[in-house]
C-alpha angles and dihedrals in degrees: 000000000000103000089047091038090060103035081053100050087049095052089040091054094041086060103038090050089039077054099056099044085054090049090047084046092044091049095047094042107023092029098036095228113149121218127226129217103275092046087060098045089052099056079065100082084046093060090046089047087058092054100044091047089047093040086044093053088056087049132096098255104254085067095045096061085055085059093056093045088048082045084057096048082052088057093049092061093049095052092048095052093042079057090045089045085052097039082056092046092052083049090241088138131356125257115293081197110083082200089070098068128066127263117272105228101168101113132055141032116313087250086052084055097043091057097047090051109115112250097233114042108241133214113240107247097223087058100091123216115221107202085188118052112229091014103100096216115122118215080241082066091044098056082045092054090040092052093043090059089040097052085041082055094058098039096062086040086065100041089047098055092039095055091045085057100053088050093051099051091050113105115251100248094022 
């Protein structure tokens, strides 16, 4: 089962990561919804987790559960950025994204601020997006929710088929 444990894990997370970052495409260009700076910085750990799992199941086994280890510290950052995305939408710290405020267009000439205007405009990340109207979850909880049950995913993956390895290499009578 380990080998299978861990190649599973790997394909499962490719696709569940290869999922979110569909749903986050179909919402910006099906549902309209414009992402702001953040949004897009935190598809970034989805798109790593789909390279280590693919490069892990090509992998001997005992690499490819250091892909999946590498997949959960993945998970960890997104999870992490998805907290710090909230924590900027309650108002508990500013942006560390300057992408995330609004250009500053007090000084110059009108073709000087026309020029340093950005070329998109952006949403401002502080601004939260309710998918649900009257449920106050913003879509920035729910890719914290969504990673927390995809890093927890991964976690037991790996207890599970450690601790199958571990059964498996005990001597019978031992």
């Amino acid at each position: 089962m380990t080998i299978s444990g861990i190649r599973l894990a790997l394909v499962l997370s490719a696709l569940v990561a290869a999922t979110a970052l569909s749903v986050a495409l179909a919402a910006e260009n099906l549902g309209m919804l414009v992402p702001c700076a953040l949004c897009l910085l935190e598809r970034w750990p989805y798109r790593i987790v789909i390279g280590l799992a693919v490069i892990g199941l090509v992998l001997p086994t005992s690499l490819a559960r250091i892909a999946l280890v590498l997949v959960a510290l993945m998970l960890v950052g997104s999870v992490a950025m998805a907290g710090v995305h909230v924590g900027v939408e309650a108002g508990w710290w500013p942006s560390p994204m300057p992408e995330c405020a609004a250009p500053r267009l007090m000084h110059g000439t009108i073709a000087e601020m026309l020029a340093n205007m950005p070329e998109h405009p952006s949403k401002p990340c502080d601004e939260p997006t309710y998918l649900f109207p009257g449920l106050p979850f913003s879509i920035a909880g729910m890719k914290l929710a969504f990673g927390l049950v995809f890093l927890g995913s991964v976690i037991t993956s790996l207890l599970r088929t450690r601790n199958t390895a571990r059964r498996c290499r005990r001597k019978p009578g031992g």
